[in-house]
C-alpha positions as CSV (number, residue, x, y, z in Angstrom):
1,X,-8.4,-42.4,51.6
2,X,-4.9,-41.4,52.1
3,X,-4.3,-41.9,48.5
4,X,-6.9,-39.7,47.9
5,X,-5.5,-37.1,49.6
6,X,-1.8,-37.4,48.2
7,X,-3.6,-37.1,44.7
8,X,-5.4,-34.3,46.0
9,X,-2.5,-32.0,47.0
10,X,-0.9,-33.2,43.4
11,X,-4.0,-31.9,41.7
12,X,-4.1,-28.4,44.0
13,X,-0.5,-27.7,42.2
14,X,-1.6,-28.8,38.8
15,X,-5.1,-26.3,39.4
16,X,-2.5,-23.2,40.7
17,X,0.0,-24.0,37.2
18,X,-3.9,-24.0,35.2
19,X,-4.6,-21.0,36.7
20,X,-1.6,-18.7,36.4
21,X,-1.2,-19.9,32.7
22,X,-4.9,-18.5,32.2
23,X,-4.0,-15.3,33.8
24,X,-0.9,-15.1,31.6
25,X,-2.5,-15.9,28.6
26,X,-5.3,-13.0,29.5
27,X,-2.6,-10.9,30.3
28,X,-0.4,-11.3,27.0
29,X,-3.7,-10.8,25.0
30,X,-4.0,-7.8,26.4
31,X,-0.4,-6.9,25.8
32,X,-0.8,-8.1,22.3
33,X,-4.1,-5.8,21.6
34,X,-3.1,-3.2,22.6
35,X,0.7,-3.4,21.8
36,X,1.9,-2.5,25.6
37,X,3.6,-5.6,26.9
38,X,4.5,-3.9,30.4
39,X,0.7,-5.2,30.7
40,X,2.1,-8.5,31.8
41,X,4.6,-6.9,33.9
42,X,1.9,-5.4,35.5
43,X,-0.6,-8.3,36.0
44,X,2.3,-9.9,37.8
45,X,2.9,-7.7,40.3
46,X,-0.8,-6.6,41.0
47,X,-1.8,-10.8,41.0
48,X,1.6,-11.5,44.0
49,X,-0.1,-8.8,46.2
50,X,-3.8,-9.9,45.9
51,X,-2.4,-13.3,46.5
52,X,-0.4,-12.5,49.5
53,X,-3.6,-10.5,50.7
54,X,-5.9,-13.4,50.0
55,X,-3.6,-15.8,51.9
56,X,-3.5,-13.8,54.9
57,X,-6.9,-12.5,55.3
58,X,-9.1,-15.4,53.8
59,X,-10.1,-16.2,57.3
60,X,-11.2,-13.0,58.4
61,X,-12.8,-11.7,54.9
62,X,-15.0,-15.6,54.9
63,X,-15.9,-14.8,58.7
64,X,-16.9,-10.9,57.5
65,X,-18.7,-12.2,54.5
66,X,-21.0,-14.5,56.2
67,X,-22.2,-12.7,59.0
68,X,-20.6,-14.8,61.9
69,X,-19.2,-14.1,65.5
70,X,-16.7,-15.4,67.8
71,X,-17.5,-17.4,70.8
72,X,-15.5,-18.4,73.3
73,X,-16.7,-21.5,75.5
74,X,-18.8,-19.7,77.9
75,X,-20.6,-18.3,75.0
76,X,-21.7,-22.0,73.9
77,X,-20.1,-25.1,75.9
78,X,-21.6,-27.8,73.9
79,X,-20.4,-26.7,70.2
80,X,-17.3,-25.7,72.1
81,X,-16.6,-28.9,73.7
82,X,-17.7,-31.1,70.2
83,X,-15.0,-28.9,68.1
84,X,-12.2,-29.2,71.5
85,X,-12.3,-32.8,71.6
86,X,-13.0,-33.3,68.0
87,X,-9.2,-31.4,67.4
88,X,-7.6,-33.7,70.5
89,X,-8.9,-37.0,68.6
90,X,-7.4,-35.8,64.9
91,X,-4.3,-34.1,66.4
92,X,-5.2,-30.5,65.7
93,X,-4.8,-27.3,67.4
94,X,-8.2,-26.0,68.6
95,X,-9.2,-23.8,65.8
96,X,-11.1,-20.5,66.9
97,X,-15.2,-21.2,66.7
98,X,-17.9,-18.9,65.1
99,X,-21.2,-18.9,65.3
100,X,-23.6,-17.8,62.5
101,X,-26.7,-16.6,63.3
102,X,-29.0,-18.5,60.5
103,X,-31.7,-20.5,61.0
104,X,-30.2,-22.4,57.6
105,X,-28.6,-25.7,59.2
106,X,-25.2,-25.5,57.7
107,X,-21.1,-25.0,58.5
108,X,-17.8,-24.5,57.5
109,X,-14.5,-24.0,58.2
110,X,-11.3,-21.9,56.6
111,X,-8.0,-20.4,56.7
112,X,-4.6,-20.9,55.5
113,X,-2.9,-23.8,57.7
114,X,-4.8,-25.6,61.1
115,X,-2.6,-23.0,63.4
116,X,-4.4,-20.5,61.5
117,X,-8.1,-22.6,61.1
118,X,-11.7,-21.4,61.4
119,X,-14.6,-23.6,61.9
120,X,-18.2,-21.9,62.2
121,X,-21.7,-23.3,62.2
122,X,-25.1,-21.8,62.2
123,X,-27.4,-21.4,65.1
124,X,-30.2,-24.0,62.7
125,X,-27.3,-26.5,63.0
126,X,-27.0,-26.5,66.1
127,X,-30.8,-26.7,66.6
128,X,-31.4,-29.4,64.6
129,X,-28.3,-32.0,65.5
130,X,-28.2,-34.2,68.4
131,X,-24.5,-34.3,70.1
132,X,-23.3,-37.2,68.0
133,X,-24.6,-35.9,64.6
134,X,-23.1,-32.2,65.3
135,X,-19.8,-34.1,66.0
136,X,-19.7,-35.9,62.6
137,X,-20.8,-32.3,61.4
138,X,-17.8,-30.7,62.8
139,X,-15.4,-33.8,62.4
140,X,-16.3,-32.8,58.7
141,X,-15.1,-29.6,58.7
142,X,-12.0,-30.2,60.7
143,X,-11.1,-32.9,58.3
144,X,-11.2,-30.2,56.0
145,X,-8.2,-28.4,58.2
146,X,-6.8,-31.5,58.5
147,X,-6.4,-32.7,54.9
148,X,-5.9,-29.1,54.2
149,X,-9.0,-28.7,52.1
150,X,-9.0,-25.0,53.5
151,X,-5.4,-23.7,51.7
152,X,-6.8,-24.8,48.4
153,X,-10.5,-23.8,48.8
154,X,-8.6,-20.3,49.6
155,X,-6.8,-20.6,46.4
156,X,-8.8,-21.7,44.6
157,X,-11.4,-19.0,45.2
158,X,-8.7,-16.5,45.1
159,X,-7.8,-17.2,41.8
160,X,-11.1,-18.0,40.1
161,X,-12.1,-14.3,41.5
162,X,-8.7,-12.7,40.1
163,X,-9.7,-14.2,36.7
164,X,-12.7,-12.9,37.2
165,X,-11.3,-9.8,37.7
166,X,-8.5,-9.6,34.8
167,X,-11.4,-10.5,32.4
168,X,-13.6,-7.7,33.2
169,X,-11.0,-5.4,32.5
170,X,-9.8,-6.7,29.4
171,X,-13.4,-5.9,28.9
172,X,-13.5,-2.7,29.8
173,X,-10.6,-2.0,28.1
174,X,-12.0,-3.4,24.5
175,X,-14.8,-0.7,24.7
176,X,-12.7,2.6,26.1
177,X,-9.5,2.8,24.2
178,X,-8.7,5.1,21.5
179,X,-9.0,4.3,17.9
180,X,-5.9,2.6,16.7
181,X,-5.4,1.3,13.2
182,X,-3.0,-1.0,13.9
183,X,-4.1,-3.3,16.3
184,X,-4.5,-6.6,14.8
185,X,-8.1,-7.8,14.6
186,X,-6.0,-11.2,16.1
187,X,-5.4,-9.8,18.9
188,X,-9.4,-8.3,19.7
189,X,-10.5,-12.2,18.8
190,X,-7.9,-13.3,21.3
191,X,-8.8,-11.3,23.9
192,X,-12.9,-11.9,23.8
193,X,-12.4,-15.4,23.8
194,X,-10.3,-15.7,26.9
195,X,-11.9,-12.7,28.8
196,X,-15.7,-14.8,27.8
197,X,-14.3,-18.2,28.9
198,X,-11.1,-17.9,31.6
199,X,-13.8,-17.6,34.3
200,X,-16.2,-20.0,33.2
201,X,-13.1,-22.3,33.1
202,X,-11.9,-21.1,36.8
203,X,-15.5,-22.2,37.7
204,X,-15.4,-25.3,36.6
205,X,-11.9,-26.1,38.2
206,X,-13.2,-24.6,41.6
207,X,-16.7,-26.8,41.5
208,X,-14.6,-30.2,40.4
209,X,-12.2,-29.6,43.5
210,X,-14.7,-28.8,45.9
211,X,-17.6,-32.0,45.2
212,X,-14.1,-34.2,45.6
213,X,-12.9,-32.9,48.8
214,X,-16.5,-33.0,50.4
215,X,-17.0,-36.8,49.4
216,X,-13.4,-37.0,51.2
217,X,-14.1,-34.6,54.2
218,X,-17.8,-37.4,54.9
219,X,-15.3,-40.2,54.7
220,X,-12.5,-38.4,57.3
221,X,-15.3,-37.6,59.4
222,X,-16.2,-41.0,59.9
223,X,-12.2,-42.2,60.3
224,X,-12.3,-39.2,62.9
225,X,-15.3,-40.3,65.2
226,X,-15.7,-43.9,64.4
227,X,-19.2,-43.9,63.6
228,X,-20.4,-43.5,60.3
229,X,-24.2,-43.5,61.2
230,X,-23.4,-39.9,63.2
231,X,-22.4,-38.9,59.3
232,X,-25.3,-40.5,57.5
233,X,-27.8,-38.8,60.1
234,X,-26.6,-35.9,59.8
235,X,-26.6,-35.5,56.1
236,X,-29.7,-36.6,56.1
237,X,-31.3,-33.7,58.3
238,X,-29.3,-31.6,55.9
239,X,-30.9,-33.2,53.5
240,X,-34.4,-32.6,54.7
241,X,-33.8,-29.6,56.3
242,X,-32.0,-27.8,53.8
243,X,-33.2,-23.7,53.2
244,X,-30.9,-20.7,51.6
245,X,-29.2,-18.8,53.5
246,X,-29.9,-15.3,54.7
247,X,-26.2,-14.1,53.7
248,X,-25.8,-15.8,50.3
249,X,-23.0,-15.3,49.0
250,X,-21.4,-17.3,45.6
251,X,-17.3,-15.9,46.7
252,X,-18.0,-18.1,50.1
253,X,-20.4,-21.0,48.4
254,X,-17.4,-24.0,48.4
255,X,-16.7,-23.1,52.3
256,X,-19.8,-25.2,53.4
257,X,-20.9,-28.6,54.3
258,X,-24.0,-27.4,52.3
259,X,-24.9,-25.6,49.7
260,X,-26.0,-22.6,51.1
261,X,-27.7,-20.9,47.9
262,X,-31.1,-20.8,46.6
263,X,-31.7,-23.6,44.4
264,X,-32.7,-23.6,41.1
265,X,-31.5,-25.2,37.6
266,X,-28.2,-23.6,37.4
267,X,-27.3,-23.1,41.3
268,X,-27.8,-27.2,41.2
269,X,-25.5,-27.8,37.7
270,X,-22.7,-25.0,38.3
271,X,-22.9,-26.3,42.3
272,X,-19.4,-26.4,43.9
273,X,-21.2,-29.5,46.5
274,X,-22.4,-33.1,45.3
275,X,-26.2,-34.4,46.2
276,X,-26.5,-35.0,49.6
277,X,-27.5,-38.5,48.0
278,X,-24.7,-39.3,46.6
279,X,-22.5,-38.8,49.5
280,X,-24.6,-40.8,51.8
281,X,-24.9,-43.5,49.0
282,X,-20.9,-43.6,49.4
283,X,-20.7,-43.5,53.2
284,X,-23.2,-46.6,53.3
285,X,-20.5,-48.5,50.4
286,X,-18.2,-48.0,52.4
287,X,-19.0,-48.3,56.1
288,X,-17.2,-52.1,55.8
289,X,-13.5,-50.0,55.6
290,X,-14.1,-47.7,57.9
């Protein structure tokens, strides 16, 4: 497991250099197109900003996106307690605790370090699980602070929206510009062909990173509570229970323990989580090392 997570943080550095050389290679088509290289000057400058926004307001944007609330430990003891003691056993600050109001059983956690963490879960979660089954649930998404699944989920959404972004524009800008001669037709092919498949690629990158760390976030769970069974359960009622959302929102999908979208076809191949049954087919493989 701690290898895993060593090769993890490599790969979050090798995603962020992916990532900023599709942006620049966007950028320099556009440049290139139409014949204004400040364009990449430019991209720069307006990409170090959104970034610096995204890194210190992920927490509160995810929290504003999906509808949840504060609590303090009056508000709910038991969910309280579970996250309190859950941060005392994995040697974490407490991390402030949201509830969602959503009968959907589901939860998640964010932010950019575990001083700066966010766990929430949904009132159906809390419904559904027994004490030791909400405590794998929320051992999960502290494992996430912990092996800091939550910097490069940030990132990594950050940047596949940005790419997002630059590509629409390159777009727009394809279709309203003035007639120019001599732009090179090179340059127009260029352009469509990274502004059609930079995001699709950003996608990709974002769904790959996410189905590993949830496979590892089951498995620190269980190294967390010392009882893989609590894990199994509850990905089971998951599993059984499992409904949309009534916020759905595809920016905040990766953030869960669940997928919290409809499902369908394409929600289920372009998914940023792993079938349940697969993860509880490698929690009982492994319950001998844990």
């Amino acid at each position: 497991m701690y290898k895993q997570i060593a090769a993890n943080k490599r790969n979050t550095i090798l995603i962020m250099v992916i990532f900023i050389a599709i942006i620049t290679a966007i950028s320099a088509c556009l440049a290139y197109y139409l014949k204004d290289w400040w364009i990449i000057l430019y991209v720069f400058i307006a990409t170090t900003i959104y970034t610096l926004i995204q890194y210190f307001a992920s927490a509160s944007l995810a929290t504003i996106m999906t509808g949840a609330r504060e609590i303090e430990k009056k508000d709910n003891p038991r969910l309280w307690k579970t996250v309190e003691n859950l941060s005392l056993t994995a040697g974490l600050p407490m991390p402030r605790v949201f509830i969602i109001d959503d009968p959907a059983p589901n939860a998640f956690a964010t932010g950019r370090d575990p001083a700066h963490a966010v766990v929430a879960a949904t009132t159906g979660l809390l419904d559904i699980m027994d004490d030791k089954e909400l405590t794998a649930v929320m051992g999960h998404e502290l494992s996430h602070v912990k092996n800091y699944d939550i910097r490069v989920s940030m990132i990594t959404f950050g940047l596949v929206c940005l790419v997002g972004y630059i590509s629409d524009i390159g777009i727009r800008m394809m279709f309203f510009h003035d007639d120019d001669d001599e732009r090179s037709p090179v340059g127009l092919i260029l352009i469509i062909f990274t502004s059609i498949l930079a995001p699709l690629a950003a996608s990709l990158a974002q769904m790959a990173v996410s189905r590993e760390r949830e496979y590892l976030a089951d498995a620190s769970s269980v190294s967390i509570t010392r009882y893989p069974e609590g894990m199994i359960s509850a990905l089971k009622k998951l599993d059984t229970h499992t409904r949309p959302m009534k916020h759905q929102n595809a920016a905040t999908e990766a953030l869960y323990i669940n997928n919290p979208m409809r499902k369908g076809f394409w929600s289920n191949l372009f998914s940023t989580h792993p079938p349940i049954e697969k993860r509880i087919e490698r929690l009982e493989y492994g319950k001998k090392t844990f």
